[in-house]
KOLTITOR-141961 format. One record per residue (C-alpha): residue in one letter; x, y, z. Coordinates in nm, 3 decimals, padded with zeros to 5 digits. Layout:
BEGIN
(pt 'a',(X,Y,Z))
...
% end
This chain:
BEGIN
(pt 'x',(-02.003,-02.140,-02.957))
(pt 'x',(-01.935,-02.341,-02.604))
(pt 'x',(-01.655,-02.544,-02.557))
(pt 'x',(-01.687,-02.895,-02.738))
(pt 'x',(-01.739,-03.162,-02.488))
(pt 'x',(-01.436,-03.434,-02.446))
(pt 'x',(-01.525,-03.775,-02.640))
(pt 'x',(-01.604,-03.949,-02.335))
(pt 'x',(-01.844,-03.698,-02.186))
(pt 'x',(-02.218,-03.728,-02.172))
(pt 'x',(-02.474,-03.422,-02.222))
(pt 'x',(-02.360,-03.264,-01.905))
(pt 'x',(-02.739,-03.126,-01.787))
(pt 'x',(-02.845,-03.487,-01.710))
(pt 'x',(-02.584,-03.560,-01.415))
(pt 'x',(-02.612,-03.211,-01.247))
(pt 'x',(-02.888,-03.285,-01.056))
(pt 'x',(-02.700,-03.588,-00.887))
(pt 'x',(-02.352,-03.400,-00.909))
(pt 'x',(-02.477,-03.157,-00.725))
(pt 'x',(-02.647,-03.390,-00.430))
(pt 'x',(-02.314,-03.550,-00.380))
(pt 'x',(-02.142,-03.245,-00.364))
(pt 'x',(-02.338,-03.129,-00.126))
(pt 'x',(-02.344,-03.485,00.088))
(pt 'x',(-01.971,-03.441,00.103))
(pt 'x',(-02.019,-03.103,00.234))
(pt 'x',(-02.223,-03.120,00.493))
(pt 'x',(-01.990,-03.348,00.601))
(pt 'x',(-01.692,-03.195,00.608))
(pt 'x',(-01.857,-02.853,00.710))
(pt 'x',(-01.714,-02.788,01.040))
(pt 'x',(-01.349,-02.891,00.936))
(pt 'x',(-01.370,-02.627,00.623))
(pt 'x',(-01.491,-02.370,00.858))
(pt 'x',(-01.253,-02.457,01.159))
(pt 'x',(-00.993,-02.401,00.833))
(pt 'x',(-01.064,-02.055,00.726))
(pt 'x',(-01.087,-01.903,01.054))
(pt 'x',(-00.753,-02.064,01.177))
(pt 'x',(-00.597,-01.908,00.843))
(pt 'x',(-00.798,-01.537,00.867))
(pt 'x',(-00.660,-01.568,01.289))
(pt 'x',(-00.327,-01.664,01.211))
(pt 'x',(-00.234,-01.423,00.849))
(pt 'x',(00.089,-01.404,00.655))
(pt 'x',(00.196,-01.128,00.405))
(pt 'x',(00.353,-01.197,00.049))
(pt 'x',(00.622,-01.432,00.066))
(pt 'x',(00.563,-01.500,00.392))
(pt 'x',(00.302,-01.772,00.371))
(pt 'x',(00.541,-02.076,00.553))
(pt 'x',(00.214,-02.139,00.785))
(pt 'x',(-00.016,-02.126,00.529))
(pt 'x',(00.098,-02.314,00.260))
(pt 'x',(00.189,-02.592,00.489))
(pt 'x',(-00.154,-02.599,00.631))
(pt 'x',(-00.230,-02.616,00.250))
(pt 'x',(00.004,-02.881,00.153))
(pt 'x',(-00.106,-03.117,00.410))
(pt 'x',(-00.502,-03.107,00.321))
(pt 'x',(-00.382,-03.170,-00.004))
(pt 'x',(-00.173,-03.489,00.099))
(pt 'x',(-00.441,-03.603,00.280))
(pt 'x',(-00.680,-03.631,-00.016))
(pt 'x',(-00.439,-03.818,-00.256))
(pt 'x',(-00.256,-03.535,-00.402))
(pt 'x',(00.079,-03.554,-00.492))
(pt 'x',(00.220,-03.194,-00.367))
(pt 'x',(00.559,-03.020,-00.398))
(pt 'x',(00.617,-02.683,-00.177))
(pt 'x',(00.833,-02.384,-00.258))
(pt 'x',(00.752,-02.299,-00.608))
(pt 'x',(00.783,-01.981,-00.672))
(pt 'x',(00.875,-01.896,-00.250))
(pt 'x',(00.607,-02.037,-00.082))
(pt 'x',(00.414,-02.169,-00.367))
(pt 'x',(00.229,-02.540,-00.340))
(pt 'x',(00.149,-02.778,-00.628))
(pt 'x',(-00.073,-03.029,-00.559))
(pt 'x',(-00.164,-03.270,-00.880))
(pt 'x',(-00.418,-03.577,-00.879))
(pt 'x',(-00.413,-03.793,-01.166))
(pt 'x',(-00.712,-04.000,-01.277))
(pt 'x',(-00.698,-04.134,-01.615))
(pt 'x',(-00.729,-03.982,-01.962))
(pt 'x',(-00.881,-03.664,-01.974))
(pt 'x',(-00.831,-03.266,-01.975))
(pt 'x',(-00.587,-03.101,-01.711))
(pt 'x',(-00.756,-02.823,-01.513))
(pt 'x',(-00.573,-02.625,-01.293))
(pt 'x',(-00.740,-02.426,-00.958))
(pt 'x',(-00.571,-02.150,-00.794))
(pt 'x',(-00.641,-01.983,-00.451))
(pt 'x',(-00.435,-01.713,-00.387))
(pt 'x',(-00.324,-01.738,-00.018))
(pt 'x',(-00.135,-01.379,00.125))
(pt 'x',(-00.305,-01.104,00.351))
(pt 'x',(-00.252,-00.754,00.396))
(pt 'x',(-00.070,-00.477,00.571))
(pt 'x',(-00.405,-00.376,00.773))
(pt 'x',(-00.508,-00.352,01.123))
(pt 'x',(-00.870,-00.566,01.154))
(pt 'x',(-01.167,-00.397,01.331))
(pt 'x',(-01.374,-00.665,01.221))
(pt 'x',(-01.479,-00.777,01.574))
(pt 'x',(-01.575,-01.162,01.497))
(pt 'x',(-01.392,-01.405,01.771))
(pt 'x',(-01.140,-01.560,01.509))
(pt 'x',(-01.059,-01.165,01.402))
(pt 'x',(-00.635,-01.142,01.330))
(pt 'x',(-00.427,-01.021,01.627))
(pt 'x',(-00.094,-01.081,01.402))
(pt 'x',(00.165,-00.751,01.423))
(pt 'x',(00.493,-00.708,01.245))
(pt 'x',(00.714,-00.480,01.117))
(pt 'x',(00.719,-00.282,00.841))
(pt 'x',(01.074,-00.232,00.634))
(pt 'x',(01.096,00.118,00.802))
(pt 'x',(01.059,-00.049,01.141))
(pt 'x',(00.700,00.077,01.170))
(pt 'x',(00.463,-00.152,01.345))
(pt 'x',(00.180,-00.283,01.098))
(pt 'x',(-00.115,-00.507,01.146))
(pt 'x',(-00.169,-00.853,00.895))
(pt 'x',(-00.483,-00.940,00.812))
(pt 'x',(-00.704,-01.173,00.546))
(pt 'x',(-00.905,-00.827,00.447))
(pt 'x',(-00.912,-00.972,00.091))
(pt 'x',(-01.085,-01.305,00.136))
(pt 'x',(-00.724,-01.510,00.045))
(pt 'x',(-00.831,-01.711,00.349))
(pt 'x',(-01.187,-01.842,00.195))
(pt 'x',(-01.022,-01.912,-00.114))
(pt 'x',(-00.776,-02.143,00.058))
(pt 'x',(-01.071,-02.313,00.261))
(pt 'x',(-01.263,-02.335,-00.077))
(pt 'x',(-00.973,-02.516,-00.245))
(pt 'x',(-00.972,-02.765,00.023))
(pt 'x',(-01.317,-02.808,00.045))
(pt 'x',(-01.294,-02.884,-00.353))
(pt 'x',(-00.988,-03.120,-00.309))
(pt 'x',(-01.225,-03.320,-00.086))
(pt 'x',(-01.511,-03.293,-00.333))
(pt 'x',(-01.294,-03.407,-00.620))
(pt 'x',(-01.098,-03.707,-00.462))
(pt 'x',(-01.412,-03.860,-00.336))
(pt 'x',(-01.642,-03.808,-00.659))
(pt 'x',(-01.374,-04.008,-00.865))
(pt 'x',(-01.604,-04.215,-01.033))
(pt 'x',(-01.730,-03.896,-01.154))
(pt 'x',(-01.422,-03.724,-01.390))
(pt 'x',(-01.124,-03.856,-01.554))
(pt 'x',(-00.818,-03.608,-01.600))
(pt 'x',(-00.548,-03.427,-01.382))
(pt 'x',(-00.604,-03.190,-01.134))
(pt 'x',(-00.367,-02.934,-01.087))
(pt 'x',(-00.449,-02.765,-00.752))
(pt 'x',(-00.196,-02.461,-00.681))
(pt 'x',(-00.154,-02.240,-00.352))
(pt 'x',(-00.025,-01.905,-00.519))
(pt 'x',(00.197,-01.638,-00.276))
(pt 'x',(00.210,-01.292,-00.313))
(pt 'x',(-00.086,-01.173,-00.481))
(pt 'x',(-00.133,-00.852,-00.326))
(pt 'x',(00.176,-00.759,-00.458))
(pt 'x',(00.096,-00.877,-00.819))
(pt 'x',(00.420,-01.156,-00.802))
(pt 'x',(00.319,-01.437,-00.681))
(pt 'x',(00.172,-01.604,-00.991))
(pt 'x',(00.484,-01.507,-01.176))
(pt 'x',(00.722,-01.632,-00.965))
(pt 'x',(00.569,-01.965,-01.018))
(pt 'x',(00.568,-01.942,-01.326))
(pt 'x',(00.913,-01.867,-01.360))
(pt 'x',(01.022,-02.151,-01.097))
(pt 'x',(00.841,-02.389,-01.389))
(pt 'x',(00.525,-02.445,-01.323))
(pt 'x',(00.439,-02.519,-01.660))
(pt 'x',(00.736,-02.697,-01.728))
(pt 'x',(00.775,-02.923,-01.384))
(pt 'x',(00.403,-03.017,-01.409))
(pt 'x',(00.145,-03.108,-01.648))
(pt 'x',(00.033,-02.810,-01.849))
(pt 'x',(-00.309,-02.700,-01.785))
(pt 'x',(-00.619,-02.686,-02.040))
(pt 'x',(-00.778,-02.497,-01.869))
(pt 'x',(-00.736,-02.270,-01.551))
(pt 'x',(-01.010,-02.154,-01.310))
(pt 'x',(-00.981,-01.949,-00.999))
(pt 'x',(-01.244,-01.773,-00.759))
(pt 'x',(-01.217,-01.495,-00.512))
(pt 'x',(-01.463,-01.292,-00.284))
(pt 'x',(-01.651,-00.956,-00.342))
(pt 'x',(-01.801,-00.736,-00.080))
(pt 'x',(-02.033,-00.553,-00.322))
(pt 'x',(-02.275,-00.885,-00.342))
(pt 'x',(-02.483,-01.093,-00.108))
(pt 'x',(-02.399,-01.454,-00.001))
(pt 'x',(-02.464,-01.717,-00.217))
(pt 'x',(-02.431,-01.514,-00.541))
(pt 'x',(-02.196,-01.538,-00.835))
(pt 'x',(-02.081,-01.202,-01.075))
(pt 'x',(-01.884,-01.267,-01.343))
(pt 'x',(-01.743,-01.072,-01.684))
(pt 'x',(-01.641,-01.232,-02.001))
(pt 'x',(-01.363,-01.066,-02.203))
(pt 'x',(-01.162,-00.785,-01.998))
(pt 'x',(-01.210,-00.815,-01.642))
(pt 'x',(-00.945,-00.567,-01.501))
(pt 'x',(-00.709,-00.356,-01.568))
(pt 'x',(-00.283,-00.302,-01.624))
(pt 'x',(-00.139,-00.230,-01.245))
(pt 'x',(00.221,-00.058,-01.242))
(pt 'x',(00.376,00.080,-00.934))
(pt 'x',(00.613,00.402,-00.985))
(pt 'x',(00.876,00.515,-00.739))
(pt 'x',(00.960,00.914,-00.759))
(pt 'x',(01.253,01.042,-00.553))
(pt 'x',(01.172,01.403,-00.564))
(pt 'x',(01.569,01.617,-00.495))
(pt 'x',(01.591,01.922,-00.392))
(pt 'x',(01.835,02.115,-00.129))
(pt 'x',(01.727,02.085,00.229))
(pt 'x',(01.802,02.404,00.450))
(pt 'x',(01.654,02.593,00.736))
(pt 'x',(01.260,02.658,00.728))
(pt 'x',(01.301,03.011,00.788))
(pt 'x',(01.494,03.062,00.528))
(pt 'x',(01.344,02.889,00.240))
(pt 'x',(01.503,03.145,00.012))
(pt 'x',(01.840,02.928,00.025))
(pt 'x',(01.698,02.605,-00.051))
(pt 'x',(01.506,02.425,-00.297))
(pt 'x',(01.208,02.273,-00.113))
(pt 'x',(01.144,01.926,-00.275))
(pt 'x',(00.813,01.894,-00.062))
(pt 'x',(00.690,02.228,-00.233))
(pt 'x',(00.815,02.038,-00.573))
(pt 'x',(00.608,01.690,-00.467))
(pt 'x',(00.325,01.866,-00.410))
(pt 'x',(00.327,02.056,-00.797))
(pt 'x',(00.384,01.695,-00.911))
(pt 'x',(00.111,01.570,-00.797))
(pt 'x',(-00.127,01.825,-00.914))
(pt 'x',(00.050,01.789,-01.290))
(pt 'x',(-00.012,01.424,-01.235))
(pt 'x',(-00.375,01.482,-01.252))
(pt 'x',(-00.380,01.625,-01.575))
(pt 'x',(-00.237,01.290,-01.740))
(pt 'x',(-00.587,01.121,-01.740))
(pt 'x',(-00.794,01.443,-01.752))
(pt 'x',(-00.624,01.658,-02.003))
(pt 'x',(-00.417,01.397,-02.235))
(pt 'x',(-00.625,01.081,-02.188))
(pt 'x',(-00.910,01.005,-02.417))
(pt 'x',(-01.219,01.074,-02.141))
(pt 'x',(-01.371,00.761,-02.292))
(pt 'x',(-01.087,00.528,-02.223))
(pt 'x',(-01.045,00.547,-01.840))
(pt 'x',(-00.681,00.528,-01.666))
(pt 'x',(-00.569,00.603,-01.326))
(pt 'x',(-00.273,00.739,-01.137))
(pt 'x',(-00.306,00.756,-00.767))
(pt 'x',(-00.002,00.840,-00.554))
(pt 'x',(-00.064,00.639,-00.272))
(pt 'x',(00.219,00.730,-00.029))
(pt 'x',(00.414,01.034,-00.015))
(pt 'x',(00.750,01.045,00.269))
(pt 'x',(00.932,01.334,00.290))
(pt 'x',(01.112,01.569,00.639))
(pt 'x',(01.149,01.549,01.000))
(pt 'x',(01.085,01.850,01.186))
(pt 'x',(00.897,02.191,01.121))
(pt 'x',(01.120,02.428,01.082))
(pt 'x',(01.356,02.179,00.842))
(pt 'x',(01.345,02.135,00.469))
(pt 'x',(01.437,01.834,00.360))
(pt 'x',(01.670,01.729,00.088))
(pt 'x',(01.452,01.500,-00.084))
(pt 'x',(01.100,01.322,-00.058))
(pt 'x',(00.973,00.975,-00.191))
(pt 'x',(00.669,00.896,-00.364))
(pt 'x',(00.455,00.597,-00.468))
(pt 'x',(00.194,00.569,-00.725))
(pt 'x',(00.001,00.315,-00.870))
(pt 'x',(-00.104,00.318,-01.246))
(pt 'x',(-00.368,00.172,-01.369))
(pt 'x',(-00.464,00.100,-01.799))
(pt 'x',(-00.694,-00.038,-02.037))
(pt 'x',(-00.457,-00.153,-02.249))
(pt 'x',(-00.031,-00.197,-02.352))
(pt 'x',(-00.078,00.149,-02.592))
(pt 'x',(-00.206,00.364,-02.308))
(pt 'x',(00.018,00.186,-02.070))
(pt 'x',(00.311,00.325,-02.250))
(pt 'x',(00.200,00.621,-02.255))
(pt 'x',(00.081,00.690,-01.917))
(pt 'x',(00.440,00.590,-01.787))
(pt 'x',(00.641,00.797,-02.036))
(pt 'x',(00.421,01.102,-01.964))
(pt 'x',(00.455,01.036,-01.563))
(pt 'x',(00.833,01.043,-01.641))
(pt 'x',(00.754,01.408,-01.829))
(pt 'x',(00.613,01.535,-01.575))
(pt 'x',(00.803,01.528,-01.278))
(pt 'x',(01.118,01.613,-01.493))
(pt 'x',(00.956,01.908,-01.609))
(pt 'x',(00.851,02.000,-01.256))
(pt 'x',(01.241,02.016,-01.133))
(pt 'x',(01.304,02.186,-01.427))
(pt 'x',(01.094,02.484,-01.337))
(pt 'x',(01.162,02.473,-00.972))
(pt 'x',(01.580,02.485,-01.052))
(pt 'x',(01.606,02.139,-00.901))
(pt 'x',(01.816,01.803,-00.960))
(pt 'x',(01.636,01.567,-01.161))
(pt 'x',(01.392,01.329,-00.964))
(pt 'x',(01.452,00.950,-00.979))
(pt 'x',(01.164,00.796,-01.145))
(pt 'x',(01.162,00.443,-01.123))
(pt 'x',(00.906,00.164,-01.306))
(pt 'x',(00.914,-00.133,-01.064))
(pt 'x',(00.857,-00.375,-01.366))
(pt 'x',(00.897,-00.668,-01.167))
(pt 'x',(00.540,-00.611,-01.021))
(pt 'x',(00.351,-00.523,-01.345))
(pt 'x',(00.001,-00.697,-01.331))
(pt 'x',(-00.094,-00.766,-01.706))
(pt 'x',(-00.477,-00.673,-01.747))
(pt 'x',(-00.718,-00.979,-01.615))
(pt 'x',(-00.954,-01.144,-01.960))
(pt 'x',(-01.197,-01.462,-01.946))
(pt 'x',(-01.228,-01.659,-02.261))
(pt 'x',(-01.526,-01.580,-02.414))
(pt 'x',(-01.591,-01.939,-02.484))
(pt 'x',(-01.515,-02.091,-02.123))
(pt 'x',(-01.685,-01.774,-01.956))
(pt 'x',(-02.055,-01.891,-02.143))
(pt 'x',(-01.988,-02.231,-02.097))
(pt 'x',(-01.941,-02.160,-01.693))
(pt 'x',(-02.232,-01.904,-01.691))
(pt 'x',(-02.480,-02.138,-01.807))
(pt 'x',(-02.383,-02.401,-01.598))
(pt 'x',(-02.357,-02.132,-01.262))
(pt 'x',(-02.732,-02.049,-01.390))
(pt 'x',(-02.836,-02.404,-01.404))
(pt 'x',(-02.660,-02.464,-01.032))
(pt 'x',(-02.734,-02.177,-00.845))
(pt 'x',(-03.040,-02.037,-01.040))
(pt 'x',(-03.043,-01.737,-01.323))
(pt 'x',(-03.109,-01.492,-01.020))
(pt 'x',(-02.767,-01.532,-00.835))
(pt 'x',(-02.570,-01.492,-01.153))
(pt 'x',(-02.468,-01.130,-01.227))
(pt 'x',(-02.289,-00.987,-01.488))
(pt 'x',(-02.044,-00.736,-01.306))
(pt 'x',(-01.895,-00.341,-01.478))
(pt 'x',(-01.514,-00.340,-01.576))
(pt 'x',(-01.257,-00.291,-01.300))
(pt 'x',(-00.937,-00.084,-01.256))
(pt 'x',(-00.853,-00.341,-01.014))
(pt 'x',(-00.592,-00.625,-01.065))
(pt 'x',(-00.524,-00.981,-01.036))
(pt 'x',(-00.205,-01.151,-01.130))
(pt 'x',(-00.417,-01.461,-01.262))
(pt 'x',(-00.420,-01.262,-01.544))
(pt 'x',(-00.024,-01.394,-01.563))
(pt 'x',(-00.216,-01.809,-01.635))
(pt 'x',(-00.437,-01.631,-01.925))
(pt 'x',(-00.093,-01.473,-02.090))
(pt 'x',(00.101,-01.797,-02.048))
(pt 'x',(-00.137,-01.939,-02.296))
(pt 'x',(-00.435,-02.082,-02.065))
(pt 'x',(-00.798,-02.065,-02.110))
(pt 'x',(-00.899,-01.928,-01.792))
(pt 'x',(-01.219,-01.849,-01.639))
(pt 'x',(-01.215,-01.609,-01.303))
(pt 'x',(-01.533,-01.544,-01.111))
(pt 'x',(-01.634,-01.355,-00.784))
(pt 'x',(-01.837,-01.503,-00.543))
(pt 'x',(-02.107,-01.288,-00.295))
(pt 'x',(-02.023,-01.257,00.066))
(pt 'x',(-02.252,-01.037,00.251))
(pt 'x',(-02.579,-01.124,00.405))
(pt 'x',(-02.901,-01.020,00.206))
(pt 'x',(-03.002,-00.728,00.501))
(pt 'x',(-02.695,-00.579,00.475))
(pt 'x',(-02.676,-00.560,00.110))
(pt 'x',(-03.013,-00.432,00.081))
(pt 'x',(-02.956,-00.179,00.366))
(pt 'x',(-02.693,-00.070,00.142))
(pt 'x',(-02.893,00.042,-00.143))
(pt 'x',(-03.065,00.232,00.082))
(pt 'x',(-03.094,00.639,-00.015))
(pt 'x',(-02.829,00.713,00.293))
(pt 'x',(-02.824,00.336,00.405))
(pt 'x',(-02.530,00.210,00.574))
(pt 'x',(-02.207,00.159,00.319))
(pt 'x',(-02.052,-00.241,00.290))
(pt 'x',(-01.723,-00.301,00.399))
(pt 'x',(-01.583,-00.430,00.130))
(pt 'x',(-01.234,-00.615,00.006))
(pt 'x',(-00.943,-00.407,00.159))
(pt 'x',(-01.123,-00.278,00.429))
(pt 'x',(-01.031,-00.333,00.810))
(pt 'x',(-01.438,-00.414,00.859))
(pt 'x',(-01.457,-00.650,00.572))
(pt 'x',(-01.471,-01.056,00.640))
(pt 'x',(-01.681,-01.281,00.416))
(pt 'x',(-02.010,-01.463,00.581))
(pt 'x',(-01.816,-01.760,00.633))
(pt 'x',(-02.086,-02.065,00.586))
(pt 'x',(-02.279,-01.950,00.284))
(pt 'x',(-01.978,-01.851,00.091))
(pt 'x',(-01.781,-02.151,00.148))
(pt 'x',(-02.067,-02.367,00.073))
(pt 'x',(-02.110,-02.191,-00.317))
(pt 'x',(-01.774,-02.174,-00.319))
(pt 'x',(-01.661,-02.569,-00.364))
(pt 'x',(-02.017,-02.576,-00.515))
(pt 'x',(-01.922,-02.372,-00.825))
(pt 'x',(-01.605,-02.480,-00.841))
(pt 'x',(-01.647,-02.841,-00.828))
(pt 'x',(-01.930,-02.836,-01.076))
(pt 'x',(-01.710,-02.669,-01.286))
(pt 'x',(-01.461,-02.919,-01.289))
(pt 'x',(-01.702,-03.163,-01.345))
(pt 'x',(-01.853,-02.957,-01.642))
(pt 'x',(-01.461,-03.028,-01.801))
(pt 'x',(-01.383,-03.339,-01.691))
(pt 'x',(-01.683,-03.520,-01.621))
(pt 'x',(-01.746,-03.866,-01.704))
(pt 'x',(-02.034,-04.075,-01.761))
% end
């Protein structure tokens, strides 16, 4: 059954032609600015937490359109809320951090930015998830919004989110009172970018969308000594390395095979110099589950492991420790909102461009809106141009760059363009008026 339509709403399908001509009007006007947006935000990136730039790039598009905005929720976070009479509250989230990467993408606005790791090791920032289109896209919809007025009645709650990457940011506004400090949201709605399908295309999945993310620290001890005489030592590197191969067996020997889970140990730190062996060497995984059951169980049995490891190997026991403060709950759309937004994506965009995409063991702390009691609805838009994709289906054809990579940017134009599209029309699906 799809949503029931407010009291004061009309049969939606009759003003979408017209909706979607103004949108578009407005667009083509304020094309260039959008544009000369995002690439100021993918040249000049900030990490998570670190947004000051970004946000107050943010919170002054948002002033300029009529919103009333309040900065540093949640760190960095930005509020921005527009009130127009008597209807539903729909909040619209762009997530607005970049990445520890080095960019090879080679485009003139590409990011130069260097910093500093918290080991002192240089790093490279960069927008290699899309954060920055999903900033421009919020503008470009804040624009949309405050000029269709005669179009909607409600509240808009338009939020700039830090730290996503990280899987915090949404929670720290949530804890600094989001939901408390500003009106509470019927519904929530958020888009992001995806490599994997051409410009100008939507994908989409109702009910589970992506998985549980932990991260796990593992301090593996041992007794550091001379490397020619290994004899009097207890090599913790050895030790790592027979953790890691146990590790495997966690999703292939005491998983169910049909219920998928992964542990990846992404970094591994350990010694200085050939001929030393260390004392100790650090680990860090990421988990990733279906659901809270196999969570549990994937942690404790991580825990198992590497104790029984140091067991064997006559070793101190290794510090395992669950960095709960950056657990990413697993991402659902309501089934309800999802085919309400589907059909309207197909009516806007054409059948065609709307795909149905496969579960993912990837995260997204928007999942943290959907647990704090709001119907949410979180869709992917395409960002690759037609040759490419199609060159990549190719038997041996070239591979996309996709999210996370240093190659990957979106097409800017085309993706910005169905990005305020869809996400104006579907605020107008909620709260328009006749």
């Amino acid at each position: 059954m799809l949503l029931a339509p407010m009291a004061w709403t009309q049969d939606a399908t009759s003003t979408r032609p017209q909706n979607i001509a103004l949108i578009e009007k407005k667009l083509n006007a304020e094309l260039d600015s959008l544009l000369a947006l995002y690439k100021q935000i993918h040249a000049h990136p900030e990490l998570a937490f670190e947004e000051a730039q970004t946000s107050a790039r943010l919170a002054k598009e948002l002033r300029q359109v009529g919103f009333e905005v309040t900065e540093k929720i949640g760190g960095t976070g930005v509020v921005g809320v527009l009130k127009h009479g008597n209807g539903p509250t729909i909040l619209v989230r762009a997530d607005m951090d970049a990445l520890p990467i080095i960019e090879e993408t080679g485009v003139p606005y590409a990011s130069k930015v260097r910093t500093r790791d918290k080991d002192g090791l240089e790093i490279g920032v960069m927008h290699a998830c899309g954060h920055d289109m999903n900033v421009a896209c919020l503008v470009g919809t804040a624009r949309v919004m405050a000029h269709m007025k005669d179009r909607w009645r409600g509240t808009l709650l338009f939020i700039g989110q830090p730290a996503e990457e990280i899987g915090a940011g949404a929670k720290a506004m949530l804890e600094a009172g989001l939901l408390q400090k500003f009106p509470r949201p019927d519904f929530g709605l958020a888009l992001h970018c995806d490599g994997r399908y051409p410009m100008g295309h939507v994908n989409y999945r109702e009910g589970q969308l992506q998985a549980n993310v932990d991260s796990v620290d593992i301090l593996v001890r041992g007794k550091g000594g001379h490397g020619a005489a290994p004899h009097a030592t207890i090599d913790p590197i050895v030790l790592a390395a027979r953790i890691i191969l146990d590790l495997q067996t966690i999703v292939s020997r005491e998983r169910n095979p049909i219920e998928p889970a992964v542990v990846t140990v992404g970094a591994i730190h350990g010694g200085t110099k050939h001929n030393i062996i260390p004392d100790n060497v650090k680990m860090q995984l990421t988990v990733r589950t279906m659901n809270d059951a196999a969570r549990k169980e994937v942690l404790e049995s991580i825990v198992r492991i590497a104790k029984a490891a140091a067991l064997g190997a006559r070793a101190p026991e290794p510090i395992v420790t669950h960095r709960a403060a950056s657990f990413t709950p697993a991402l659902f759309n309501e089934a309800d909102l999802t085919k309400q937004m589907v059909a309207l994506f197909k009516d806007v965009l054409g059948p065609a461009r709307i795909h149905e995409r496969p579960m993912s063991m990837g995260g997204e702390d928007f999942s943290q809106f959907t647990r704090a009691g709001i119907r949410t609805f979180y869709y992917h838009l395409g960002t690759v141009t037609p040759e490419a994709y199609a060159e990549s289906k190719k038997p041996g054809g070239k591979a996309l760059a996709t999210t996370h990579s240093p190659f990957y940017y979106p097409m800017p134009e085309p993706t910005l363009r169905t990005g305020v599209l869809t996400m104006s029309m579907a605020i107008l699906e909620l709260a328009g008026k006749k």
